[in-house]
PAPAVO-125464 format. One record per atom (N, C-alpha, C, O): residue number from 1; residue in one letter; x, y, z. Coordinates in nm, 4 decimals, decimal comma. Last residue first. Example, Ala and Ser with C-alpha at 12.3 -4.5 7.8 and 13.67 -1.06 7.14 Angstrom:
residues 2
SITE   n res        X        Y        Z
SITE   2   S   1,2850  -0,2250   0,7080
SITE   2   S   1,3670  -0,1060   0,7140
SITE   2   S   1,2900   0,0030   0,7870
SITE   2   S   1,3409   0,1138   0,8039
SITE   1   A   1,3190  -0,5690   0,7800
SITE   1   A   1,2300  -0,4500   0,7800
SITE   1   A   1,3200  -0,3300   0,7800
SITE   1   A   1,4236  -0,3319   0,8465
***
This chain:
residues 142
SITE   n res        X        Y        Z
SITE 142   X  11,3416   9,1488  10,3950
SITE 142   X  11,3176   9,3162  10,3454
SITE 142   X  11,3763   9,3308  10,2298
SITE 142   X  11,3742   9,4399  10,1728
SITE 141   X  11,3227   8,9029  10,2806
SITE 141   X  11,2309   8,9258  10,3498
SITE 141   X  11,2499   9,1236  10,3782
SITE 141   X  11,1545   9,2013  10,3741
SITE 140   X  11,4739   8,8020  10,1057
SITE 140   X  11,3727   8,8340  10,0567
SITE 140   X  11,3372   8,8804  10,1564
SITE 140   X  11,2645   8,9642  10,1031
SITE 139   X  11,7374   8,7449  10,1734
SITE 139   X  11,6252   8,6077  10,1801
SITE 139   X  11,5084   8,6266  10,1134
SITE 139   X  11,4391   8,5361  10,0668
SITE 138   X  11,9017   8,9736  10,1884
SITE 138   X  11,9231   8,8481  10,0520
SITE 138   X  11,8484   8,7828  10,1026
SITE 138   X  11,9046   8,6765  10,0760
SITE 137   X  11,7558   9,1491  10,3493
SITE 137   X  11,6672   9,1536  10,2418
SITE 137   X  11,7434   9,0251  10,1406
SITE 137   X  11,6841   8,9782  10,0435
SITE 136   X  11,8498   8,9690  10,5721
SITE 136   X  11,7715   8,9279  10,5348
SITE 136   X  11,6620   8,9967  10,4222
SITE 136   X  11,5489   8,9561  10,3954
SITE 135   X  12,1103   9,1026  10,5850
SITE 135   X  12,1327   8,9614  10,5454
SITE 135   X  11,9726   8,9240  10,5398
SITE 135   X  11,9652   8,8137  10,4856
SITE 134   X  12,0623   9,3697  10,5590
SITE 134   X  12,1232   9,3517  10,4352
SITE 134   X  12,1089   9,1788  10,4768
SITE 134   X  12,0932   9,1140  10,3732
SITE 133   X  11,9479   9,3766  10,8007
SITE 133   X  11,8516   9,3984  10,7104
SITE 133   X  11,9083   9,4121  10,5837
SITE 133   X  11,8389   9,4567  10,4923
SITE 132   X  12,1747   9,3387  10,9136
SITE 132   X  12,0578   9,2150  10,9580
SITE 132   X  11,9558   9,2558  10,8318
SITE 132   X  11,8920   9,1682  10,7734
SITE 131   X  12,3367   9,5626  10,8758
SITE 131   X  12,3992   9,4213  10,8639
SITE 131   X  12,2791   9,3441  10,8935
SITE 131   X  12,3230   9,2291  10,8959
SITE 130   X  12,2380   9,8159  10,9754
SITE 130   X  12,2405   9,7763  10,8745
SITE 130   X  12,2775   9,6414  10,8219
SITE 130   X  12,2381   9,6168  10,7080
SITE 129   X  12,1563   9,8559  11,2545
SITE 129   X  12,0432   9,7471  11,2050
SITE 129   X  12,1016   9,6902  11,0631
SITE 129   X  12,0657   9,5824  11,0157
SITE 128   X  12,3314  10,0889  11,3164
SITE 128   X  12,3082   9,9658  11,4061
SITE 128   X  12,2216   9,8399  11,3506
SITE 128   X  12,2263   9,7319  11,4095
SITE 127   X  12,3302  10,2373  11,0900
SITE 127   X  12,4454  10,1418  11,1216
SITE 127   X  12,4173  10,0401  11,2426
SITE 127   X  12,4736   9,9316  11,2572
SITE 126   X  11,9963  10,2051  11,0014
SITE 126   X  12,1214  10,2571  11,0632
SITE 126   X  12,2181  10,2074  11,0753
SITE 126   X  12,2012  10,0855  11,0722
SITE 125   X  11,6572  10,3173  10,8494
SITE 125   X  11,7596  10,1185  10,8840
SITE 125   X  11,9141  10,2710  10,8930
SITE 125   X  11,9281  10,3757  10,8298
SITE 124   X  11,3738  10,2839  10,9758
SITE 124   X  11,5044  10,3526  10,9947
SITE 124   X  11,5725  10,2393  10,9980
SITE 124   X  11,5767  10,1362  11,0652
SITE 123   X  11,0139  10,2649  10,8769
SITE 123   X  11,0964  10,2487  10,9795
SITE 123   X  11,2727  10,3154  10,9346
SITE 123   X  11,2723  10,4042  10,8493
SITE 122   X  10,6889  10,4097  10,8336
SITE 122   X  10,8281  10,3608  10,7639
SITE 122   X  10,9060  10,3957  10,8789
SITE 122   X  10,8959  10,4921  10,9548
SITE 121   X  10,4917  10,1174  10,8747
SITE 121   X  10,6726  10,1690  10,8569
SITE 121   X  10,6003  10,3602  10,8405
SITE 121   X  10,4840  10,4007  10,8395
SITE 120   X  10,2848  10,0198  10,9002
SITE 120   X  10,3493   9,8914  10,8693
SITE 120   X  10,5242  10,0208  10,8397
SITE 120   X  10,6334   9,9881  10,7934
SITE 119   X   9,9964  10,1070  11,1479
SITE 119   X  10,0770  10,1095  11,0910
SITE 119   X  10,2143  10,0283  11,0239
SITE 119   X  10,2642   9,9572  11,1112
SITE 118   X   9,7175  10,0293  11,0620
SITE 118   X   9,7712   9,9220  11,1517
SITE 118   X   9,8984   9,9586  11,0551
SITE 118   X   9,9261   9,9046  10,9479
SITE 117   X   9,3375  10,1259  11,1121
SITE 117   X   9,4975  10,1522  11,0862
SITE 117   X   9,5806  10,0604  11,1250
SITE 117   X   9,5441   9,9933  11,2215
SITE 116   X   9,1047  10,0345  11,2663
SITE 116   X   9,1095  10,0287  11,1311
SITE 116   X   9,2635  10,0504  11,0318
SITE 116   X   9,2889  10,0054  10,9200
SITE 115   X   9,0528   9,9825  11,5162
SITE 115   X   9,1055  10,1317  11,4429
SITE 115   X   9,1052  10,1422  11,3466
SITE 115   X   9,1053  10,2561  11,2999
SITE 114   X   9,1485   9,6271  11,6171
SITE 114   X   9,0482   9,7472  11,6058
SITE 114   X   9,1438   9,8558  11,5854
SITE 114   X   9,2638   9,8540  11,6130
SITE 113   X   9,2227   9,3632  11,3509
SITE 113   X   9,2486   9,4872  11,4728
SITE 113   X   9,1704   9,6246  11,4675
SITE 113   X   9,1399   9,6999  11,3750
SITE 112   X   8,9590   9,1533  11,3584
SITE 112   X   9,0704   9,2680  11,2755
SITE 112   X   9,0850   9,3242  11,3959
SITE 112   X   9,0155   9,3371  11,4967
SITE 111   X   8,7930   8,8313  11,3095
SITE 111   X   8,8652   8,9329  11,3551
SITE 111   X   8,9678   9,0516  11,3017
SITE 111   X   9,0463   9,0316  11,2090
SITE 110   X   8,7044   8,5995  11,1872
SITE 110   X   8,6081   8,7228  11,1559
SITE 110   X   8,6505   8,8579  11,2431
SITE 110   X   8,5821   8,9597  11,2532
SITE 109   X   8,8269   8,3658  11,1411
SITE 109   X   8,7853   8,4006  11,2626
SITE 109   X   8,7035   8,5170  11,2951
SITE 109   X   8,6451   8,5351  11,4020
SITE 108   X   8,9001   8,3496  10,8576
SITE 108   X   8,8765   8,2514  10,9213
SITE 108   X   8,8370   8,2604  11,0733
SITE 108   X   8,8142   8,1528  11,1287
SITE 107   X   8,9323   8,5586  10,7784
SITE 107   X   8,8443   8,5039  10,6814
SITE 107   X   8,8148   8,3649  10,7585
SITE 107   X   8,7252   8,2865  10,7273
SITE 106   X   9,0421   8,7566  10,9550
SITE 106   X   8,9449   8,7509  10,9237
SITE 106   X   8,8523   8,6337  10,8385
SITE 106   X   8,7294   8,6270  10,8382
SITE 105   X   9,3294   8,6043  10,8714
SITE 105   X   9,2499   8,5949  10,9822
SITE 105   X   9,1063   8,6171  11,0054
SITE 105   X   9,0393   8,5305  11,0618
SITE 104   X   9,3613   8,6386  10,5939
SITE 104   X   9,3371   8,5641  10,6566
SITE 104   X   9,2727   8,4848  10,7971
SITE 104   X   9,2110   8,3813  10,8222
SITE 103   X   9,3557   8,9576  10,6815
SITE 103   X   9,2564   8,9107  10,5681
SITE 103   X   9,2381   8,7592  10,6138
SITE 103   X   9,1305   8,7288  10,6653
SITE 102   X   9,6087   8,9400  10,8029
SITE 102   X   9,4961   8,9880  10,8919
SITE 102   X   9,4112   8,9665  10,7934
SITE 102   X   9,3246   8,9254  10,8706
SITE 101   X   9,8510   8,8322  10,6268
SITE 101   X   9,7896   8,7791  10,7533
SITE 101   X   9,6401   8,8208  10,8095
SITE 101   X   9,5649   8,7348  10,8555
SITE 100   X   9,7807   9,0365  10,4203
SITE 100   X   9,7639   8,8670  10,4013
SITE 100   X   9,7367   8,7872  10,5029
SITE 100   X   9,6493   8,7006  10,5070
SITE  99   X   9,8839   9,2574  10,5539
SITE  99   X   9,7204   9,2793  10,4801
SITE  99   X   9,7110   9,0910  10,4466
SITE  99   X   9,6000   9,0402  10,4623
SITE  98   X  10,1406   9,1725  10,6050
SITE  98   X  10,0363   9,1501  10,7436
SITE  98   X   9,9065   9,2051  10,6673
SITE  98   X   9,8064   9,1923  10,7377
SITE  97   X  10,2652   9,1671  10,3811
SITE  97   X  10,2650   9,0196  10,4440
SITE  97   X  10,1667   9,0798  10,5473
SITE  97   X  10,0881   8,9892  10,5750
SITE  96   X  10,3111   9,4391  10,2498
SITE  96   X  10,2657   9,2991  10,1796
SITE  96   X  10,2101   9,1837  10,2307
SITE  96   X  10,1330   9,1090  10,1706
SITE  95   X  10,4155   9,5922  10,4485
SITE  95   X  10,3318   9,6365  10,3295
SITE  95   X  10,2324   9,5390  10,2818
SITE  95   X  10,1100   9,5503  10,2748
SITE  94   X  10,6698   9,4239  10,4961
SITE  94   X  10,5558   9,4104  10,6172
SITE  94   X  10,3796   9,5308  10,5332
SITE  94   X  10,2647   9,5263  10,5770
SITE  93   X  10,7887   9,4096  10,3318
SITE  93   X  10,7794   9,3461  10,3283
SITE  93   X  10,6561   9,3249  10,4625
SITE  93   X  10,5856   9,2304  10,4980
SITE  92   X  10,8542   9,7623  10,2704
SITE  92   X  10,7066   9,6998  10,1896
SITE  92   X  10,7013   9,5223  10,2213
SITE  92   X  10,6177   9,4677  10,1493
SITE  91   X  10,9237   9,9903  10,4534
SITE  91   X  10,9207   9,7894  10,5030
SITE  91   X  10,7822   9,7412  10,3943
SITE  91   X  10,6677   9,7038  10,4197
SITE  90   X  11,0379  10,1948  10,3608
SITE  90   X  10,9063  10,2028  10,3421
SITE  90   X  10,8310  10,0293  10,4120
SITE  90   X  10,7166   9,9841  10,4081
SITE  89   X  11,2928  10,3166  10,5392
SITE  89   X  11,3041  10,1949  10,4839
SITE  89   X  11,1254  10,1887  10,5186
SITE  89   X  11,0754  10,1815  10,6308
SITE  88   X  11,5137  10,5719  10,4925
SITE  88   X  11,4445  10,5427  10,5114
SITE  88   X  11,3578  10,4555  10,4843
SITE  88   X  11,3052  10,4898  10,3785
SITE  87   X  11,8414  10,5075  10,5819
SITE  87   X  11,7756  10,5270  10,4752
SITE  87   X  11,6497  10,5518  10,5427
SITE  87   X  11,6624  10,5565  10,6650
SITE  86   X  12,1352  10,7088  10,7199
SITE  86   X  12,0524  10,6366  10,7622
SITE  86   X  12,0175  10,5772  10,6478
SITE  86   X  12,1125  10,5642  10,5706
SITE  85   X  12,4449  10,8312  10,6718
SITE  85   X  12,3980  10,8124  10,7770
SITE  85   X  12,2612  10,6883  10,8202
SITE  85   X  12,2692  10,6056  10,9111
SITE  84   X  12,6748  10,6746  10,5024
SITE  84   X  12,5389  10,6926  10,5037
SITE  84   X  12,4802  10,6644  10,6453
SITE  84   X  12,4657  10,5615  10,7112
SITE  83   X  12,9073  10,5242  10,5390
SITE  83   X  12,9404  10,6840  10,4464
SITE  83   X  12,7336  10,6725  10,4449
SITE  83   X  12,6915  10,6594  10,3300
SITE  82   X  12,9428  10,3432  10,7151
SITE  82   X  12,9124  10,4185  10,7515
SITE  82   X  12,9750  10,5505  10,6712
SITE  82   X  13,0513  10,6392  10,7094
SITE  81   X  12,9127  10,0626  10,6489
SITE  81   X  13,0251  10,1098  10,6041
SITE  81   X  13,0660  10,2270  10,6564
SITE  81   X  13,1865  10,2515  10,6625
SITE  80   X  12,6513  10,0782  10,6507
SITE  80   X  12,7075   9,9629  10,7314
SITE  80   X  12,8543  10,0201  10,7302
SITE  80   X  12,9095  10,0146  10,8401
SITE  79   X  12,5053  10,2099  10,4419
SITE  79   X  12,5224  10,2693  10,6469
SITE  79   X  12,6345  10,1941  10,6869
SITE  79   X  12,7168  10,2486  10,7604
SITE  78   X  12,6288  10,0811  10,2493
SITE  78   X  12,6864  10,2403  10,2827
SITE  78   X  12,6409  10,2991  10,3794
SITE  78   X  12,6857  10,4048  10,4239
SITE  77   X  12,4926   9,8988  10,2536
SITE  77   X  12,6206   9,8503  10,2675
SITE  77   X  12,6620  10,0011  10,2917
SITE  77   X  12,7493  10,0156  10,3773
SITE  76   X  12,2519  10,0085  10,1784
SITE  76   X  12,2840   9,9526  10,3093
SITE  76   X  12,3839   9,9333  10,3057
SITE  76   X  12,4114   9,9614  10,4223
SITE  75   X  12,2946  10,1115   9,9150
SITE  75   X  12,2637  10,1624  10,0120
SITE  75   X  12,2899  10,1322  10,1655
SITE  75   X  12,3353  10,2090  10,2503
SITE  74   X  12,3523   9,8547   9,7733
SITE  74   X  12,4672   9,9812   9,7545
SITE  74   X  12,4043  10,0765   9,8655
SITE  74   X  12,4981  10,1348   9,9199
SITE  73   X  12,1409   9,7262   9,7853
SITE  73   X  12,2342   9,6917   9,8797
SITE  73   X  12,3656   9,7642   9,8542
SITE  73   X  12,4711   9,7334   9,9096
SITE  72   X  11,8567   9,9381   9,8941
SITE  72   X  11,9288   9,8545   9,7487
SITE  72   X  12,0358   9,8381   9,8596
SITE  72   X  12,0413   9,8919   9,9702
SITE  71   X  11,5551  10,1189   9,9947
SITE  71   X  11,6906  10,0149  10,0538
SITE  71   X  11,7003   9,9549   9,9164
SITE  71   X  11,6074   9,9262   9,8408
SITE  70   X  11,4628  10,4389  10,0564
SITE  70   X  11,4449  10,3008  10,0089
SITE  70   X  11,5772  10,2419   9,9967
SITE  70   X  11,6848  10,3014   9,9901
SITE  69   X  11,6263  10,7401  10,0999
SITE  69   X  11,4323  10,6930  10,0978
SITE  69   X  11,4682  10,5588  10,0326
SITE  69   X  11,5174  10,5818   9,9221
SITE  68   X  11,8778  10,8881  10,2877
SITE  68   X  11,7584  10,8717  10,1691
SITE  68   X  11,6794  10,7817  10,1720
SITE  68   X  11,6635  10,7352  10,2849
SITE  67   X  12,1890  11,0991  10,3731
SITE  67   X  12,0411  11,0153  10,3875
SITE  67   X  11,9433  11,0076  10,3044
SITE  67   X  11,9106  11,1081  10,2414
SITE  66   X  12,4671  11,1823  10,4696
SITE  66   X  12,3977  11,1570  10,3116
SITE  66   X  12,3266  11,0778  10,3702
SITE  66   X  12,3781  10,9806  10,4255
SITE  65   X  12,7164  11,4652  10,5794
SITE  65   X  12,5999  11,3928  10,5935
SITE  65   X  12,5105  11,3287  10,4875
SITE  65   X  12,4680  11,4090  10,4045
SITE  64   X  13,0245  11,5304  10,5345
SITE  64   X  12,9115  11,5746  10,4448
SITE  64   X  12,8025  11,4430  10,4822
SITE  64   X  12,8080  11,3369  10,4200
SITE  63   X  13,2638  11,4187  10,6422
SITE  63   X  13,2586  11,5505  10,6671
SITE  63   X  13,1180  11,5846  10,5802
SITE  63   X  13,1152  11,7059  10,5595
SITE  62   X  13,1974  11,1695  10,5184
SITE  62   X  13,2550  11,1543  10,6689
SITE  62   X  13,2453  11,3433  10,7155
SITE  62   X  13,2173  11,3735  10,8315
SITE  61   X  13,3549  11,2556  10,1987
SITE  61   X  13,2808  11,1335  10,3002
SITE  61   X  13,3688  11,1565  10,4578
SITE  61   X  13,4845  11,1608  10,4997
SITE  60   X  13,4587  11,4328  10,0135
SITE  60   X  13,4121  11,5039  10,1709
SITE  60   X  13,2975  11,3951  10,2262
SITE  60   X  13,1896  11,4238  10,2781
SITE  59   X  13,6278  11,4464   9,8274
SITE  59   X  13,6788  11,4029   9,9581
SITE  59   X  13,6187  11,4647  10,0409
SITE  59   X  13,6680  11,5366  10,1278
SITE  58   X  13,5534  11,3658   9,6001
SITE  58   X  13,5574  11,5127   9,6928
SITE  58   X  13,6104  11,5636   9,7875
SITE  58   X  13,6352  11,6780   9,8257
SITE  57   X  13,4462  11,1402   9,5653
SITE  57   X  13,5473  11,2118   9,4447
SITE  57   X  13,6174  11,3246   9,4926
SITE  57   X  13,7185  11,3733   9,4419
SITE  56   X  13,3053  11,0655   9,7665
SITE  56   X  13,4109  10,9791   9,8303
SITE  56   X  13,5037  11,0674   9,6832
SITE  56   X  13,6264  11,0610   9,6905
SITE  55   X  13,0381  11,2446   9,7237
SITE  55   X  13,1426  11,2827   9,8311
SITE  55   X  13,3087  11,1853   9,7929
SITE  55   X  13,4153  11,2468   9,7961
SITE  54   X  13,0007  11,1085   9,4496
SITE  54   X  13,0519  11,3266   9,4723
SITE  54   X  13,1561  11,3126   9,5719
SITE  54   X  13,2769  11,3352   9,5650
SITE  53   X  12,9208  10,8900   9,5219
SITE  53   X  13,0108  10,8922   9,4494
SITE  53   X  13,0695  11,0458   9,4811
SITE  53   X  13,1776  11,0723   9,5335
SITE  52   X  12,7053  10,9449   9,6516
SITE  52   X  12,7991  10,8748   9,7613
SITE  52   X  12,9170  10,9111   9,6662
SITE  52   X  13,0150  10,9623   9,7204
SITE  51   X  12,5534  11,0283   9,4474
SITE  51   X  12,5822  11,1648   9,6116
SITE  51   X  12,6652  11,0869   9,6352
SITE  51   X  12,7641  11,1573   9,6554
SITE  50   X  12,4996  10,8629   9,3050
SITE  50   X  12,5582  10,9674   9,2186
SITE  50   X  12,5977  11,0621   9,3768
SITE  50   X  12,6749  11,1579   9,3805
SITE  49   X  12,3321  10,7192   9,5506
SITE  49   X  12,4448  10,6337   9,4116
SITE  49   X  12,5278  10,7742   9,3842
SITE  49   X  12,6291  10,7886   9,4526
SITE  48   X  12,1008  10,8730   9,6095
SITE  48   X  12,2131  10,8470   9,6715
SITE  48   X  12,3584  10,7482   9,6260
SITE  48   X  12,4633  10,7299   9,6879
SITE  47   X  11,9487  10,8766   9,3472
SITE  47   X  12,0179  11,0249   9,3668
SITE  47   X  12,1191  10,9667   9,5242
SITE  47   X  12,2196  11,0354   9,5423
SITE  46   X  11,8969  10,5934   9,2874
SITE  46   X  11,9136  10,6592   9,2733
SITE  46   X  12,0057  10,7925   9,2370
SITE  46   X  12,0903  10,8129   9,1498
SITE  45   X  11,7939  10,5218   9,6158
SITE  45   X  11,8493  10,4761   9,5705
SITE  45   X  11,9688  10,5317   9,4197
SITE  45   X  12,0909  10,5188   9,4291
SITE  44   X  11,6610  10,8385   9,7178
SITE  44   X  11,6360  10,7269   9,7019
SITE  44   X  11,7721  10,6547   9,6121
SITE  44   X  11,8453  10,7292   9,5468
SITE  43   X  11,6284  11,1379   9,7349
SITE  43   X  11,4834  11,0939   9,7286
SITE  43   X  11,4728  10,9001   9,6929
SITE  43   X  11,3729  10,8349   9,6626
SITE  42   X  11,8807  11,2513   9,9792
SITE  42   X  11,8143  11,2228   9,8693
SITE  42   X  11,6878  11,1459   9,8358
SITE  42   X  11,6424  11,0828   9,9312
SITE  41   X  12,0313  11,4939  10,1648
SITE  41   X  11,9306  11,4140  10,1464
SITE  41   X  11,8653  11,3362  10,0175
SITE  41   X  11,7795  11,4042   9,9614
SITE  40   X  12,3100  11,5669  10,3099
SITE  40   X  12,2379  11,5610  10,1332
SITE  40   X  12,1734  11,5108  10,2166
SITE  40   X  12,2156  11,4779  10,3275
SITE  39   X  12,4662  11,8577  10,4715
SITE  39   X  12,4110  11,7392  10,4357
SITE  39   X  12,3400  11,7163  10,3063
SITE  39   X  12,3134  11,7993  10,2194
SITE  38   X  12,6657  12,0774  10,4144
SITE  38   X  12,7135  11,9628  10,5432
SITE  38   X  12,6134  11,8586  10,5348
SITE  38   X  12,6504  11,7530  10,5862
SITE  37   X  12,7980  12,2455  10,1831
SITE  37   X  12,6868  12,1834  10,2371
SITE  37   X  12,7271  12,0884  10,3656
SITE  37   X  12,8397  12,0415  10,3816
SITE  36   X  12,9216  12,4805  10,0287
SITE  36   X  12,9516  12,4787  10,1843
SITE  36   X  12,8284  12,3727  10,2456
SITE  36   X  12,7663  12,4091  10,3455
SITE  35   X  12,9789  12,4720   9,7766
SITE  35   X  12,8840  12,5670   9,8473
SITE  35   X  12,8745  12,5493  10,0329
SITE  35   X  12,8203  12,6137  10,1227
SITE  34   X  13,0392  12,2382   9,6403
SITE  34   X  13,1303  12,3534   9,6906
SITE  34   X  13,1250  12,4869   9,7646
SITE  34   X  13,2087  12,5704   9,7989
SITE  33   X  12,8816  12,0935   9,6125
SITE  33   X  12,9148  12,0426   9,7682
SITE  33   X  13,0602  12,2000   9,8175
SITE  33   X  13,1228  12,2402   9,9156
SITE  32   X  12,7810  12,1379   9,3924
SITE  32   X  12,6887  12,2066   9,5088
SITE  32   X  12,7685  12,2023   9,6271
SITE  32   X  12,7496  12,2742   9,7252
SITE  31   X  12,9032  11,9700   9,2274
SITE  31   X  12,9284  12,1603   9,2228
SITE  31   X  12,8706  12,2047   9,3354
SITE  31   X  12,9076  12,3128   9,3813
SITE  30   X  12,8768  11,7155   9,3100
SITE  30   X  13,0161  11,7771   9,3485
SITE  30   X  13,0021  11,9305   9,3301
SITE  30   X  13,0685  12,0102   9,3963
SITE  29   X  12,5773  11,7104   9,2435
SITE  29   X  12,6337  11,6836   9,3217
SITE  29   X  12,7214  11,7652   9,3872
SITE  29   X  12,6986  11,8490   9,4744
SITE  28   X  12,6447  11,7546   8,9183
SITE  28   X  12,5296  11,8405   8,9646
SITE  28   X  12,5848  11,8542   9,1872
SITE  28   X  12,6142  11,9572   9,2478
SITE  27   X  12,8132  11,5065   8,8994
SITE  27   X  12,8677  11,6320   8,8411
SITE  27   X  12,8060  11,7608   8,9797
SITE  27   X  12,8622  11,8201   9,0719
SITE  26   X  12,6008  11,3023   8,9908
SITE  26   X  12,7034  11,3282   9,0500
SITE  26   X  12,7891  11,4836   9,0351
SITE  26   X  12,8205  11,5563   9,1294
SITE  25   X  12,3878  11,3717   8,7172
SITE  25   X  12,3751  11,3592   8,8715
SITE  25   X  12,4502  11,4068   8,9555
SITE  25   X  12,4264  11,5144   9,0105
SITE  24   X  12,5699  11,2833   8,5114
SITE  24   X  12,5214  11,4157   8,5332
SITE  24   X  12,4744  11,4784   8,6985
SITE  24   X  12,5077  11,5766   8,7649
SITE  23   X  12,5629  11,0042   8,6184
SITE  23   X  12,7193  11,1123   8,5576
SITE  23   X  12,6864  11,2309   8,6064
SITE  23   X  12,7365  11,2865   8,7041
SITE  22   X  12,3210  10,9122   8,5774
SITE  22   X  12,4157  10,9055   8,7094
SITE  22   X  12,5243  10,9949   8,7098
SITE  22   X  12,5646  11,0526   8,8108
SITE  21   X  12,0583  10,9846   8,4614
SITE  21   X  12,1535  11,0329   8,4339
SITE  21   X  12,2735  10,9906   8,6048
SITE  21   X  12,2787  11,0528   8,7109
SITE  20   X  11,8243  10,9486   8,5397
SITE  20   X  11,8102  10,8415   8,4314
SITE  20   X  11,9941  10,8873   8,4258
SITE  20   X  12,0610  10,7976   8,3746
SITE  19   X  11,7516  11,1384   8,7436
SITE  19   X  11,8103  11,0024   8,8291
SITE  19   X  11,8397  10,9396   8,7141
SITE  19   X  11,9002  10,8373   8,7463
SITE  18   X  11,8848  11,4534   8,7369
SITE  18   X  11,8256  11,4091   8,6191
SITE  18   X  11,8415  11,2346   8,6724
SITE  18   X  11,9514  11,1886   8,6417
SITE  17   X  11,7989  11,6911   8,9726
SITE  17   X  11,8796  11,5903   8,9078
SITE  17   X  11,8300  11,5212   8,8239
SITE  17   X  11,7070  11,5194   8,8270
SITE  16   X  11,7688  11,9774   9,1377
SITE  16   X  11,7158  11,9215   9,0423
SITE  16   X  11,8035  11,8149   9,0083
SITE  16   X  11,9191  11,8565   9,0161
SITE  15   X  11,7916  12,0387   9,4742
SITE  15   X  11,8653  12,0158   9,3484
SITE  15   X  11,8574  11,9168   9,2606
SITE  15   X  11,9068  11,8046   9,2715
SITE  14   X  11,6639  12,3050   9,6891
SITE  14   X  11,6041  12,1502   9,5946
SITE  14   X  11,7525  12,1451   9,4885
SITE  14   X  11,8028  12,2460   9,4391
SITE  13   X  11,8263  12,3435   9,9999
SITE  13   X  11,7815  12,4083   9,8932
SITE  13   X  11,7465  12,2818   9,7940
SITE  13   X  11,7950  12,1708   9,8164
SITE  12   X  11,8280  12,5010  10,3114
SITE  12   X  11,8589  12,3842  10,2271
SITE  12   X  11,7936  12,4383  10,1210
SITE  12   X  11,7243  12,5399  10,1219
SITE  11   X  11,9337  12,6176  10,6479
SITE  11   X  11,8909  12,6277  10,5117
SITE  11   X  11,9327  12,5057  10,4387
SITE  11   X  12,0238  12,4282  10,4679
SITE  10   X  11,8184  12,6486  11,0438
SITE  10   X  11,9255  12,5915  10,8827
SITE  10   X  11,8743  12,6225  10,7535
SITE  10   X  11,7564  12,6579  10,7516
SITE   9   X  11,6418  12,6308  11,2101
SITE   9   X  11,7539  12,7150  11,2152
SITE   9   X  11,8573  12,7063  11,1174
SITE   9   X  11,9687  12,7584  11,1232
SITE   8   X  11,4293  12,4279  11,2252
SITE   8   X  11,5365  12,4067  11,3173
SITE   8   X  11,6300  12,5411  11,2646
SITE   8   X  11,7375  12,5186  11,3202
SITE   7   X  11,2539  12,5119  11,0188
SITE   7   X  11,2202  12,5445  11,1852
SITE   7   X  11,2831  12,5439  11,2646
SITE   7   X  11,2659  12,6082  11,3681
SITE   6   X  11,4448  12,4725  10,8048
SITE   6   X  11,4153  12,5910  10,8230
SITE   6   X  11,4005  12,6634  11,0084
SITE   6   X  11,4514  12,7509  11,0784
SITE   5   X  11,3998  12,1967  10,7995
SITE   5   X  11,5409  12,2328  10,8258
SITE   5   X  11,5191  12,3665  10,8686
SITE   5   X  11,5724  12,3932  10,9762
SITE   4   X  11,1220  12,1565  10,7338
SITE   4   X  11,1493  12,1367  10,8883
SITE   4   X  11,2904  12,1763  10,8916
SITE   4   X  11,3225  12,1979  11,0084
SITE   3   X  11,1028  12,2877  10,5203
SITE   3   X  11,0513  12,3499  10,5681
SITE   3   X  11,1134  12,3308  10,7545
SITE   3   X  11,1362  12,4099  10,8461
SITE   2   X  11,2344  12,1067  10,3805
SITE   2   X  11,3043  12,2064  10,3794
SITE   2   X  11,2542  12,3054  10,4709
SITE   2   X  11,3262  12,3981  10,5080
SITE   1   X  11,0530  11,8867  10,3978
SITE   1   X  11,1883  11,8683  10,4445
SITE   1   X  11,2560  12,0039  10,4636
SITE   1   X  11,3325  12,0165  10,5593
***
């Protein structure tokens, strides 16, 4: 990540957080944001909890970019809301359900998709998708 901010002409830097610690987290957060940051990235549910909190304590939601790795519905509701730019969404429901479909299939027609790969994500949930993939992770299905 830091490497590709680099190629584009930017700097970033790691900030250790403690995720068992939300308080501390956030604290860690708000001191950095005094450094002149314009985006977070975080590694997930998490470290974007204790970041959403910094910015909206900070007042710098909407002026401070915040993206991260796996879907909770404090996440999606915060594209939808739009204090989060994206997540990145691992679709373990398609992880789970097409090795069941295509096993099945095989077991009954002796077919697989050829390549042997059959990528299942990771896809981008956005303010444009966030409302469908908050009403159908409540079904279960992401």
């Amino acid at each position: 990540f830091l490497d590709a901010i680099a190629k584009g002409g930017g700097t970033g830097k790691v900030l250790a957080v403690n995720a068992a610690d939300p308080t501390d987290s956030k604290h860690k957060v708000s001191a950095a944001l005094g450094e002149g940051i314009d985006g977070i990235m975080t590694l997930g549910p998490l470290g974007a909890g204790p970041a959403l909190a910094a910015l909206k304590e900070g007042g710098h939601m909407g002026k401070v970019k915040l993206g991260t790795f796996d879907l909770t519905p404090e996440v999606i509701n915060g594209i939808k809301d739009g204090n989060l730019e994206f997540a990145i969404d691992q679709q373990q429901y398609l992880q789970g359900y097409l090795p069941i479909v295509l096993l099945s299939q095989y077991k009954l027609y002796g077919v697989m998709p050829a390549g042997g790969i059959l990528p299942t994500g990771p896809g981008f949930v956005t303010k444009a998708n966030a409302a469908q993939v908050l009403e159908l992770s409540s079904k279960g299905i992401r």
